[in-house]
N, C-alpha and C positions, 0 to 999 in steps of 0.2 A: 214558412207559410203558416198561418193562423187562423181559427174560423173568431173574425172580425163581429164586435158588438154590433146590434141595431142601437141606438142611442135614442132616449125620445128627447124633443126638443120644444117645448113650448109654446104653443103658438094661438092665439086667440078663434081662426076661423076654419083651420083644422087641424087632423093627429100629423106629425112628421117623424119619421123616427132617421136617423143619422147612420147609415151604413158606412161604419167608420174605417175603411181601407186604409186612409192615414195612420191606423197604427198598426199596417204590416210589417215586417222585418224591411230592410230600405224602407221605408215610409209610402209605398206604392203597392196599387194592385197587382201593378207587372209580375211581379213576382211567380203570382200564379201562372201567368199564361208564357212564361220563359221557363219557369222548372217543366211544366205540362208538354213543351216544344222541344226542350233538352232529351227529356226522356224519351217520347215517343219517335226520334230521330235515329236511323239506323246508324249505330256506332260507325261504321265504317264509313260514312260520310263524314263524320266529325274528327276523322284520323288527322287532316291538316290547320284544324282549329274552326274556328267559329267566326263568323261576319254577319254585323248588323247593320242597322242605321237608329238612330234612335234622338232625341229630345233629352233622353238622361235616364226616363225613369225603366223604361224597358232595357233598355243597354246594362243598368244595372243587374238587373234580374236574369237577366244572361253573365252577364260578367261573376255572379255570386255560380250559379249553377255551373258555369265551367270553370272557374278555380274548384269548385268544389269536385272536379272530374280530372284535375291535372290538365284544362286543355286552355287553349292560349284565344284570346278574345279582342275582336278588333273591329271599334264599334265609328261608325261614322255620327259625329253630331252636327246639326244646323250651327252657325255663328249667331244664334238669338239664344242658345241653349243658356241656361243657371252656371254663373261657375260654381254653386254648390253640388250640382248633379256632376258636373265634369271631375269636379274633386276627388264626389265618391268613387264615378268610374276606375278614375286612375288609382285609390284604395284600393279597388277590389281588384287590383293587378291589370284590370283591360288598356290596349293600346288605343288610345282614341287619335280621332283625324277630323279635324271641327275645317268647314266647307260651308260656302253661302248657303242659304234658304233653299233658291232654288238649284242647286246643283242637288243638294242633299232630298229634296222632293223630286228631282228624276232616279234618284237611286229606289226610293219609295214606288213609284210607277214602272222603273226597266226591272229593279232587279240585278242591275248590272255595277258592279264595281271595280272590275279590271285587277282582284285581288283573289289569289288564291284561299281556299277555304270553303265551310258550308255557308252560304245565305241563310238566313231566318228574318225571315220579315215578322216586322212586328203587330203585324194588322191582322193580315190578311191570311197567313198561313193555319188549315185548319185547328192545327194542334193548340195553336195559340187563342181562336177563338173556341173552343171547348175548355180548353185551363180558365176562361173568364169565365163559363158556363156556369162554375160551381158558387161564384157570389148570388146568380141567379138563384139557385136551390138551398141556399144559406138563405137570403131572404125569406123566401116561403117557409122555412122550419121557425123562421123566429117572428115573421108577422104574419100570420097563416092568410088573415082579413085584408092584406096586402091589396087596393085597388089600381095604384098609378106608381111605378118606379121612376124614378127619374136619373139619367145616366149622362155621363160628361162624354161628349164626341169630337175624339183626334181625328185618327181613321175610322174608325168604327169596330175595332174587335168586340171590345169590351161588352158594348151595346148589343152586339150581333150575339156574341155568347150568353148575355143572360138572358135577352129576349126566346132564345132556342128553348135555353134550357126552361123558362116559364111557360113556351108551345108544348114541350114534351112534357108536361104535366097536365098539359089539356086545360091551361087557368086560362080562357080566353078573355074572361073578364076582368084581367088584368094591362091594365095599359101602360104602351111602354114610350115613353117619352125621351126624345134628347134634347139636350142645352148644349145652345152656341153663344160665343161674347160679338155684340155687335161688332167689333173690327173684324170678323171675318166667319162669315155664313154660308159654308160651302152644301151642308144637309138644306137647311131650310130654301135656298136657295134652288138646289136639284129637287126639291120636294114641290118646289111651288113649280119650276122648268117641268118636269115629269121625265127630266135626265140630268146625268152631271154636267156643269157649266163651268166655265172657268169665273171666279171671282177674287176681288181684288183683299189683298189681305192685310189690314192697318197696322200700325203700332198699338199694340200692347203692353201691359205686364204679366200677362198671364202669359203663360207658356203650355204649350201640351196638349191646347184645343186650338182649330184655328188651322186651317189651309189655304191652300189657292184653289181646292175642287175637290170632289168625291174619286176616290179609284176607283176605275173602271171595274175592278174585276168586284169591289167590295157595294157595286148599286143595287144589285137584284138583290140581297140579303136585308139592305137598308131601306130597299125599296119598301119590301114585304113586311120588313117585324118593326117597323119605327111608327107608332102612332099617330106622332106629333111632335110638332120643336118649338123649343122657347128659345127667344134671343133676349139673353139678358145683358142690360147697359155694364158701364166697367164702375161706374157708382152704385149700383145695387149688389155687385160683386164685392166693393170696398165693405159695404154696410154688412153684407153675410161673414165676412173673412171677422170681423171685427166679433160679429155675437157667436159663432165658433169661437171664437177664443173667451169671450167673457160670459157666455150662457153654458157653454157644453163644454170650455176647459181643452179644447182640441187644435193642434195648430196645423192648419191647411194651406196646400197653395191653391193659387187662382182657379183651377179646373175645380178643384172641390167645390171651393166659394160659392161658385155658380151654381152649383145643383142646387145647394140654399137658398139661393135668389131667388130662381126659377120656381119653387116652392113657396117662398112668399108672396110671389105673384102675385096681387089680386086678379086677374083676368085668371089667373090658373084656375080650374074647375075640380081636381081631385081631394078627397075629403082624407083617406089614411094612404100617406105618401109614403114610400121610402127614397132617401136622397144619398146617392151612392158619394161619398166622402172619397175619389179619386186616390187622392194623395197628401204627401204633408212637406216634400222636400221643396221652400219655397225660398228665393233669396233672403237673405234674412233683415239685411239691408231696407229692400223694398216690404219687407211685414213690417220690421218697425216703423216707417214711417204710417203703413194705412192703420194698424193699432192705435197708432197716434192722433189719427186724426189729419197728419199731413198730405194734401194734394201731391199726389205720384203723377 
């Protein structure tokens, strides 16, 4: 784990600076919030190994943390997962077990997988949203004038930890904003409901954002520290993935993109942004073609 550059990035109608998480060790934020969750786990829970569920990029940052501890790791992925993330999984020694969408989103909401070992959820367990905390208080050391963050939302750790960590500095006048990709709006949705709803969840190429609903247990958090949500089209996402790579030199996947987008916004109203840069592990396949210019 690395304390990640703000990047500034050029923009006509205001400051943006790039919190480049994409070039963490695995190419993900996770990383933090899996070493944070390893640790502060009473060893003797993790005597029979580790169980997750994961999209890829949290799975790995568990799977590095327990090789890195001699312990054996065994991570549940969706069937939409990258087979680049699955790849890395299995590099990193984890037993993975890839299972529909929605099977692999009741293991998300029960908890339950009928497999011997510790659980770590990837969202919702505290230790996990306080490991995310510290991008929050990395921002504010390096953009001090910080006014509007803007954060990519799976479940919501990520968001829940740095928006905390921005309360416990007492910045109130910092707003915290999430981005969802039109094919599936489970925040803005429950934000306009004034609860979680079940919504319908389209084809993508983005991976890592994007549900069928908010977790119950993770609404009152999101409820209280989310300011506001952008839903950005999958063509404004193409266009940001694109000037990440030819303005700022950074290779992102979809969840990153979006925070870009969402940033260029014209309806957006924040004048010095930071735009949390998620991730970088992206098919590679599907980047050449949007670098390209080819319709995905």
């Amino acid at each position: 784990m690395i304390l990640t550059p703000c990047l500034p990035f050029k923009n006509a109608t205001r400051t943006i600076n790039l919190k480049a998480e994409c070039l963490q060790p695995l190419g993900s934020f996770k990383i933090r919030a899996a070493a944070n969750a390893i640790e502060s786990t009473d060893k003797k829970l993790l005597h029979d190994g580790i169980i997750t569920a994961s999209a890829g990029n949290f799975g790995q940052g568990i799977a590095q943390a327990g090789k890195n501890r001699g312990l054996p790791v065994h991570v549940f992925v969706p069937n939409t997962a990258p087979q680049v993330k699955l790849e890395s999984l299995i590099n990193l020694g984890a037993t993975i077990e890839k299972i529909s969408f929605e099977d692999w989103w009741e293991i998300m909401i029960t908890r339950s997988t009928g497999r011997k070992g510790c659980f770590i959820h990837p969202v919702s367990e505290l230790s996990v949203i306080l490991g995310n905390g510290g991008i929050g208080l990395e921002i504010l050391s390096q953009i001090p004038n910080v006014d509007t963050i803007i954060v990519p939302v799976g479940g919501g750790g990520m968001i829940s930890g740095i928006a905390l960590a921005i309360k416990a500095l007492k910045k109130k006048n910092v707003r915290i904003v999430a981005y969802e990709i039109e094919s599936s709006t489970p925040i803005f949705s429950a934000k306009k409901a004034g609860k979680p709803i079940k919504v319908e969840r389209g084809a993508s190429w983005i991976d890592g954002i994007g549900s069928t609903g908010v977790l119950e247990e993770m609404w009152p958090l999101l409820d209280q520290l989310v300011d506001d949500v952008v839903v950005v089209s999958h063509s404004d996402a193409e266009t940001a993935l694109r000037e990440l790579a030819l303005k700022s030199h950074l290779v992102s996947e979809g969840a990153g993109a979006v925070a870009l987008a969402a940033a260029l916004n014209v309806k957006f109203t924040g004048s010095k942004v930071v735009s949390v840069i998620s991730g970088g592990n992206i098919d590679m396949t599907t980047y050449s073609r949007i670098i390209s210019g080819i319709n995905v």
